[in-house]
C-alpha positions as CSV (number, residue, x, y, z in Angstrom):
1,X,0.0,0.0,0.0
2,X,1.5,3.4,-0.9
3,X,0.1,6.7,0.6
4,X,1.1,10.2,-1.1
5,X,-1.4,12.6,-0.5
6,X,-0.1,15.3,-2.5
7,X,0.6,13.3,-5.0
8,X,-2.0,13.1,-8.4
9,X,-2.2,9.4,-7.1
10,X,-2.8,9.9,-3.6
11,X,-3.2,5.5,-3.0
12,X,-1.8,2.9,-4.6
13,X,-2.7,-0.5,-3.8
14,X,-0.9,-3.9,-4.7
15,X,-3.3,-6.8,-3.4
16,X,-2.3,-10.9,-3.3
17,X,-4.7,-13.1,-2.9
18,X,-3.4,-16.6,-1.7
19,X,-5.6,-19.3,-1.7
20,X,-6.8,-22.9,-1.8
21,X,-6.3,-23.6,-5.3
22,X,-9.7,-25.9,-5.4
23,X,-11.7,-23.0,-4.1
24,X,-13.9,-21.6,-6.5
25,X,-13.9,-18.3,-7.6
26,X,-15.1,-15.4,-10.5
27,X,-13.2,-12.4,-11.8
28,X,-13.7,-9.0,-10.6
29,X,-17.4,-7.6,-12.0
30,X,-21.0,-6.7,-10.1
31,X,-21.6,-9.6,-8.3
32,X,-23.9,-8.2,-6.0
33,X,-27.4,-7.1,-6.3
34,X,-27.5,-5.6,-2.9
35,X,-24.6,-3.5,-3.5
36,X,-24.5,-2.4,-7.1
37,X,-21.8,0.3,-7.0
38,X,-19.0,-2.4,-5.8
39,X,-16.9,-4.0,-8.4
40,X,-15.2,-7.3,-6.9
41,X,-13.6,-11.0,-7.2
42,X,-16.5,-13.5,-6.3
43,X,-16.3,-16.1,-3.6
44,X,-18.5,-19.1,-5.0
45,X,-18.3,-20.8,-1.7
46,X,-19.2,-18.1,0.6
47,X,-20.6,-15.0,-1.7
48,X,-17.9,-12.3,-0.8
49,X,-14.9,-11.0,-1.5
50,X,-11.2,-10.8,-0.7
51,X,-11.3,-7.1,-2.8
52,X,-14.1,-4.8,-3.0
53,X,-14.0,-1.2,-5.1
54,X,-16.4,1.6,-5.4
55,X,-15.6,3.5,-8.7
56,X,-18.0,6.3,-7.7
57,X,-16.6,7.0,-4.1
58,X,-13.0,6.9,-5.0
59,X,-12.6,3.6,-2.5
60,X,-11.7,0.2,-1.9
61,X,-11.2,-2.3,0.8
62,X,-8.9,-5.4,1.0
63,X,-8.6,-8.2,3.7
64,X,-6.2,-10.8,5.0
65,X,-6.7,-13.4,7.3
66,X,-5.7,-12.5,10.7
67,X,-4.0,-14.4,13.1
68,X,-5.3,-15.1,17.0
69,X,-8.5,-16.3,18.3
70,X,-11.0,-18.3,15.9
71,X,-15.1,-17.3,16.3
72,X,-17.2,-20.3,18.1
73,X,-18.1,-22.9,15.7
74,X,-21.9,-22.2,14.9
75,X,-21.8,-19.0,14.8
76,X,-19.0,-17.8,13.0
77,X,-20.2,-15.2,9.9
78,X,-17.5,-15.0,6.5
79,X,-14.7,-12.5,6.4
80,X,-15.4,-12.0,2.7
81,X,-18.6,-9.7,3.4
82,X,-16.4,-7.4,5.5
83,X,-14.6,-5.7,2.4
84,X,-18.3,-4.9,0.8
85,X,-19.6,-3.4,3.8
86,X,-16.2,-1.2,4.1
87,X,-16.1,-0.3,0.5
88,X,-19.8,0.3,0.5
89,X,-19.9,2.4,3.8
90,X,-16.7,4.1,4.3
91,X,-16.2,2.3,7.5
92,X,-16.0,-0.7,9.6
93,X,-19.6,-1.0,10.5
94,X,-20.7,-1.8,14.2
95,X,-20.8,-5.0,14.1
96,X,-20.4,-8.1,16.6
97,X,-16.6,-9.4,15.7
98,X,-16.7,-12.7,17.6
99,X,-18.6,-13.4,14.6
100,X,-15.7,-13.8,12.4
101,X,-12.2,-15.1,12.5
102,X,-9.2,-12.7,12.7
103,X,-9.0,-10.1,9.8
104,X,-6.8,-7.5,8.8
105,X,-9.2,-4.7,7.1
106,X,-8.1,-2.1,4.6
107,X,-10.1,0.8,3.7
108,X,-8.4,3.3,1.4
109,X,-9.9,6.8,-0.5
110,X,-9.1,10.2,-1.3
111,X,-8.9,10.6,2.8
112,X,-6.2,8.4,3.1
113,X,-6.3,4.7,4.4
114,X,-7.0,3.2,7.5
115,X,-6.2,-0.6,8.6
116,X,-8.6,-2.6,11.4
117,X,-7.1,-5.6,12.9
118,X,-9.1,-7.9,14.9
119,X,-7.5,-11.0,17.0
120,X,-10.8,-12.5,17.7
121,X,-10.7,-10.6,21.1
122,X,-9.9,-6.8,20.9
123,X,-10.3,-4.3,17.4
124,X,-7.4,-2.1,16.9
125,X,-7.4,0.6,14.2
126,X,-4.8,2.6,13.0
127,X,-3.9,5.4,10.1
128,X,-1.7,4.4,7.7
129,X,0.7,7.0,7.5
130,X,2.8,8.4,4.1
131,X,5.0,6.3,2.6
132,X,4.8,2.3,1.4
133,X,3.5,-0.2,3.8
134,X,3.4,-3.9,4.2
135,X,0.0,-5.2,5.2
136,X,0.5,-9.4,5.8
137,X,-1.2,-12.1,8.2
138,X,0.5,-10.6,11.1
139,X,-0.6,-7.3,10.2
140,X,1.4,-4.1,9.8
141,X,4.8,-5.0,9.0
142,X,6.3,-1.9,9.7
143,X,9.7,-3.2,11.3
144,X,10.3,-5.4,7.7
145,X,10.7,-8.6,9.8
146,X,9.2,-10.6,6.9
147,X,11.5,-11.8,4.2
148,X,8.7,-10.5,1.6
149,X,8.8,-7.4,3.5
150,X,12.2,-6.5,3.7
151,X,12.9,-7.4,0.4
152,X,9.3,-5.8,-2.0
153,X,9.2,-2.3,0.2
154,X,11.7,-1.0,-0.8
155,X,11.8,-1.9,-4.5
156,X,7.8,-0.7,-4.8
157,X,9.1,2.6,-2.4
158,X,12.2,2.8,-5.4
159,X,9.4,2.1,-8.3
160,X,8.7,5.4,-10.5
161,X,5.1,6.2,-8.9
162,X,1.9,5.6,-11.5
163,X,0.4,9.0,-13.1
164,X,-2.8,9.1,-13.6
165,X,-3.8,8.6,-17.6
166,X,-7.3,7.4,-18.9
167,X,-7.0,3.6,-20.8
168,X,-3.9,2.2,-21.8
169,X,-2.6,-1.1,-21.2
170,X,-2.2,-2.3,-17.8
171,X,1.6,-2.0,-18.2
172,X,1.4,1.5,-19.9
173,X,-0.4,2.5,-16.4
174,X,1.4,1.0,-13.7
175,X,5.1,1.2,-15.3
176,X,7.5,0.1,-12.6
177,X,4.9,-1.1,-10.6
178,X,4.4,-4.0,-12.5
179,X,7.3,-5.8,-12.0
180,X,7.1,-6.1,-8.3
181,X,3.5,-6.4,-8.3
182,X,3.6,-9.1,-10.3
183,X,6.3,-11.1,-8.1
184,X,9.8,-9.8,-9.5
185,X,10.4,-12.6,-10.9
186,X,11.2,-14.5,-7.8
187,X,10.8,-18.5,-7.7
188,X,7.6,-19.6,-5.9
189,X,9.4,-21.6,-3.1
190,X,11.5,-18.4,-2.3
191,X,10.7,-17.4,1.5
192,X,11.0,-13.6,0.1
193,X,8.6,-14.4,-2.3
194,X,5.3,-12.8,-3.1
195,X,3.6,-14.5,-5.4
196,X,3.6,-18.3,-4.2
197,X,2.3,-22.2,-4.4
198,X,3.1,-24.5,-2.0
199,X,1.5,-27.9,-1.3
200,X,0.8,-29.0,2.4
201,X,1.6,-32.3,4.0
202,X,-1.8,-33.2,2.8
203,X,-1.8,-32.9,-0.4
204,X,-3.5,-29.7,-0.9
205,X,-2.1,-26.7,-2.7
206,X,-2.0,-23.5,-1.4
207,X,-1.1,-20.4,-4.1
208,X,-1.6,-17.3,-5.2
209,X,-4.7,-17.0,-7.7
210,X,-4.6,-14.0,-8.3
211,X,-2.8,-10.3,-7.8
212,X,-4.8,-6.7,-8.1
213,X,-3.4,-3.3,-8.7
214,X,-5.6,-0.2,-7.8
215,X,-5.0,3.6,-8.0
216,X,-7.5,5.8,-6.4
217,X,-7.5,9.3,-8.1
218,X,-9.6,13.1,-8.1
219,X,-10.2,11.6,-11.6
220,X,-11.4,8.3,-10.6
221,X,-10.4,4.6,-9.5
222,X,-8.2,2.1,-12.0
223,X,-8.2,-1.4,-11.1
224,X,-6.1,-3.8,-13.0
225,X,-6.0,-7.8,-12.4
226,X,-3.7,-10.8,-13.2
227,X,-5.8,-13.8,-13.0
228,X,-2.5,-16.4,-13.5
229,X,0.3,-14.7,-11.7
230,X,2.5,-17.1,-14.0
231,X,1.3,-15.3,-16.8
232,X,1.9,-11.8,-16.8
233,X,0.2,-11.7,-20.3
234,X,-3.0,-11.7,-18.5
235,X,-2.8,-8.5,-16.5
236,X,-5.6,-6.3,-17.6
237,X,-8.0,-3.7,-16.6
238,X,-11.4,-4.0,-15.5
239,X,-13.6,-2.1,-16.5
240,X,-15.7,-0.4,-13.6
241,X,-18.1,1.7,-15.7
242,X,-22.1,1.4,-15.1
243,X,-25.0,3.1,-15.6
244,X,-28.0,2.7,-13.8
245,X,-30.6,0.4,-16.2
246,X,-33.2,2.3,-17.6
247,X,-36.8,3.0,-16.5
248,X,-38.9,1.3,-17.8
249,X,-41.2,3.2,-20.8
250,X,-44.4,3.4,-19.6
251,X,-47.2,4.2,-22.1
252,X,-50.5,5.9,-21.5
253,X,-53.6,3.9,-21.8
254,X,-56.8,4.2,-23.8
C-alpha cells in the first residue's frame, strides 16, 4: 500500500490473494445485487470477496486473514462480506466481531487509508501514514521482519510512482509497478517471495490465484488484475463503468 497525498495518485494499492487452489472463484465484475456500486472477485463458496472497489466514491477495501482467536463454531459469519460493507460504507460498521475469525481490514480513498485488525478478542485501528506499507497475516509489517517485507518495500518505495492517464494497457499505467506487483520474478518456493504455491503435508495446494493493482485518483479509481500470476500476459484492466438500467417506458392507456 502506498500513501502520497499530495501526489496526483494519492493510493496505490498492490493486493495478493493466496488461496486454496480448489476453491472456487469469478473475476472482478458486479456480483452483488445488494450492493451495485461495488466492483469485486466473487467467492463461489461463501458469496464475498477478498477485494471490494467503489468507482464512484473513489474507495476500496482489502482483507487478509488475521491471526489469534478463531469465532465459536456455529456461529461464526464469512470475512469476505467485511470488504463490501467497508467499500460500500466508508467504515467498519458496528458490528459483533466474535462473529468472524481474525481479519486485517483495509479501507483506502481520497482521505487516506486506514487498517482494522481484529485478533478474535480486541479491534485495533490505525492510520496508515505516508510512505509504502506492508499489510501481511500478522498485520502491519512496519519493522520489515518478513523476508517478503524487507525485500518488496523498498523496490515498490524505489518504483517510479503511476500517473494518472485514462485507458492504456495495464503496463502502460502502472510502469514500474508491474514488476514487483507481479512477483519480480522470484521462484515460488522463495521465502522472500510474493507471489507463491506450495503444497501442504496433505496434499492440498495453497497459491496465489490472483494479484490486483488499484490507484485511487480526483479523476477516478483504476483497477487492473492478473488472474494467472504465471502469466503476466493476462494483466488487464477492469472495466468499472455502469449506468444505472433504464426505466422502464411506460405508455398511457386508452
Amino acid at each position: 500500500m502506498s500513501v502520497e497525498p499530495e501526489s496526483g495518485t494519492p493510493v496505490l494499492l498492490a493486493g495478493v490473494r493466496d488461496e486454496f487452489v480448489t476453491r472456487p472463484w469469478m473475476s472482478p465484475d458486479r456480483h452483488w445485487p445488494a450492493y451495485p456500486g461495488l466492483v469485486g472477485g466473487r467467492d463461489l463458496l461463501a458469496g464475498g470477496t477478498w477485494l471490494a472497489a467503489d468507482p464512484a466514491e473513489r474507495r476500496v477495501a482489502a482483507l487478509l486473514n488475521g491471526e489469534g482467536t478463531p469465532a465459536r463454531e456455529g456461529r461464526r459469519h464469512s470475512r469476505g462480506e467485511l470488504p463490501l460493507l467497508a467499500a460500500a460504507t466508508g467504515e467498519l460498521p458496528s458490528l459483533d466481531l466474535s462473529w468472524y475469525d481474525p481479519f486485517h481490514l483495509v479501507l483506502g480513498g481520497l482521505d487516506g487509508v486506514r487498517l482494522w485488525s481484529w485478533d478474535g478478542e480486541s479491534l485495533a485501528e490505525e492510520k496508515l501514514t505516508e510512505g509504502v506499507h506492508m499489510i501481511v497475516n500478522a498485520g502491519w509489517d512496519r519493522g520489515e521482519s518478513a523476508p517478503r517485507t524487507a525485500w518488496f518495500r523498498p523496490r515498490f518505495a524505489e518504483a517510479a510512482r503511476p500517473r494518472w492517464r485514462t485507458g492504456g494497457s495495464s503496463g502502460r499505467f502502472w510502469g514500474e509497478w508491474l514488476d514487483p506487483a507481479s512477483g519480480a520474478g522470484l521462484p515460488w518456493d522463495d521465502p522472500r517471495a510474493l507471489v507463491m504455491r506450495r503444497r501442504l503435508p496433505d496434499g492440498r495446494v495453497f497459491a496465489s490465484l490472483s494479484v490486483t493493482l488499484v490507484a485511487i485518483a480526483q479523476e477516478g479509481l483504476r483497477y487492473d488484475f492478473c488472474p494467472q500470476p504465471d502469466d503476466l500476459d493476462t494483466w488487464h484492466e477492469i472495466d468499472t463503468s455502469w449506468s444505472r438500467p433504464a426505466e422502464p417506458v411506460r405508455r398511457p392507456r386508452g
